[in-house]
C-alpha positions as CSV (number, residue, x, y, z in Angstrom):
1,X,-109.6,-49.2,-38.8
2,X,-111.5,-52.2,-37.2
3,X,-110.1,-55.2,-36.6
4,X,-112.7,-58.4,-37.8
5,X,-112.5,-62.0,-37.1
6,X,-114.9,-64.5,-38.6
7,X,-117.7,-64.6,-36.6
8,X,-117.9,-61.0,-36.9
9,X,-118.0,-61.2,-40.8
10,X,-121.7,-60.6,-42.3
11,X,-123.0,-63.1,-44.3
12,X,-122.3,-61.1,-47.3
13,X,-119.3,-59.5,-46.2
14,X,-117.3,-61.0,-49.3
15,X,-119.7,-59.8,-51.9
16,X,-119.7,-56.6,-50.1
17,X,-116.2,-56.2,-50.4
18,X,-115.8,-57.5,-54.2
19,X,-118.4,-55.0,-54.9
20,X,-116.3,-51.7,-53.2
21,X,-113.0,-52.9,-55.1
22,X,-115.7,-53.1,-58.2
23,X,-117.0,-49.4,-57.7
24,X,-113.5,-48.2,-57.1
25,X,-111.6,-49.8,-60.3
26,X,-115.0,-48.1,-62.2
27,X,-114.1,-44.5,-61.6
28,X,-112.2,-42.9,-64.3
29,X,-108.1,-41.9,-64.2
30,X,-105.4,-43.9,-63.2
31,X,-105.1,-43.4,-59.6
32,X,-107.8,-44.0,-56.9
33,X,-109.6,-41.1,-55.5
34,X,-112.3,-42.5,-53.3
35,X,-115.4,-40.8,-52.9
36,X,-115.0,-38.7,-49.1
37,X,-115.6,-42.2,-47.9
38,X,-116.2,-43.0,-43.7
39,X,-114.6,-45.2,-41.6
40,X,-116.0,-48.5,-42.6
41,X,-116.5,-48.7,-46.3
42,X,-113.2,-48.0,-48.0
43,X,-111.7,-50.0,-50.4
44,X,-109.0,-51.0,-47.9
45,X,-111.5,-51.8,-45.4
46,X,-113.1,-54.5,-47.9
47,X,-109.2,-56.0,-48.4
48,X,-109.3,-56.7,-44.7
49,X,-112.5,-58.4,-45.3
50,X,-111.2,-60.2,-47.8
51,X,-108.1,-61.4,-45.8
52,X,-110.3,-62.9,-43.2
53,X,-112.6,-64.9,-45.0
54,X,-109.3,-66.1,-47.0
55,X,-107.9,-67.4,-43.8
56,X,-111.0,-69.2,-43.2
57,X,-113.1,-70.6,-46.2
58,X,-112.3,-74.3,-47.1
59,X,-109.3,-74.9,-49.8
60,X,-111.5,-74.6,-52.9
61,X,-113.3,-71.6,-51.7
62,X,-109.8,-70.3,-50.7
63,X,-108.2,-70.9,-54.1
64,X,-111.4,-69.3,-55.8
65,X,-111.3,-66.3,-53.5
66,X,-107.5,-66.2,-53.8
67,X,-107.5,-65.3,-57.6
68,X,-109.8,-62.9,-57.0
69,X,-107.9,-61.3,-54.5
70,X,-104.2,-61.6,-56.6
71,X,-106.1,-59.2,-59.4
72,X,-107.8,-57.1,-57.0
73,X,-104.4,-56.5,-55.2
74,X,-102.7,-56.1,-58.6
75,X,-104.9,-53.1,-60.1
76,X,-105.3,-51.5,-56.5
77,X,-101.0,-51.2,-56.4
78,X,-101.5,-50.1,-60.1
79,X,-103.7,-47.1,-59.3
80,X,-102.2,-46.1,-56.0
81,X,-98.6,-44.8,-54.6
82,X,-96.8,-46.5,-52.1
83,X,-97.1,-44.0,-49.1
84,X,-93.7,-45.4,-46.8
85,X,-94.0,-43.1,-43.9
86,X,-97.4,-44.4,-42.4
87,X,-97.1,-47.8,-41.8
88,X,-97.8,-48.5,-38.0
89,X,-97.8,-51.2,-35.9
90,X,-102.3,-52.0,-36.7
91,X,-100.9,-52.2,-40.8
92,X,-98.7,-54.8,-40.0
93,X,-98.3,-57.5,-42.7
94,X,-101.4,-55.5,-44.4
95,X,-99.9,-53.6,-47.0
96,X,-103.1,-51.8,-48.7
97,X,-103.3,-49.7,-45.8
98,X,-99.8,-48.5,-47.2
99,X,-100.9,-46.9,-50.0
100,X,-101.9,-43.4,-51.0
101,X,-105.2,-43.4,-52.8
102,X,-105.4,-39.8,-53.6
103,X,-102.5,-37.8,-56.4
């Protein structure tokens, strides 16, 4: 898992993760599966993404983003478990890491 601030966001790093969370709620069945993905370009790599730029666009960009986010978050805890025994210290306060993607 890497750890991004800001200035270390790409300038498309938002549509780059809307477009993962996009690919991912595509695939058929209710749970998640991801696709043998590598470090880097999971679906819970473009959540941290997300949180970063949240933390630091302007209020209207924020609120914009923010919706986005509340129904991304809402179908990603739809189609995964909660997985209660691998939270560590680097997932704190980041709960999508929590999550089992796979049945």
């Amino acid at each position: 898992m890497r750890r991004v601030e800001a200035r270390h966001l790409h300038p498309d790093a938002v549509a780059v993760a809307l477009d993962r969370f996009a690919w991912a709620f595509r695939q058929p069945g209710r749970y998640l599966t991801g696709p043998g993905e590598s470090p880097g370009i999971e679906v819970e790599d473009g959540r941290d993404d997300l949180e970063v730029a949240l933390r630091h666009l302007p209020r209207g960009a924020r609120a914009d983003l923010g919706r986005l986010v509340e129904r991304i978050d809402a179908e990603f805890e739809r189609r995964t478990l909660p997985d209660p025994g691998w939270a560590c210290e680097w997932t704190a306060g980041r709960w999508w890491w929590w999550r089992i993607r796979e049945r």
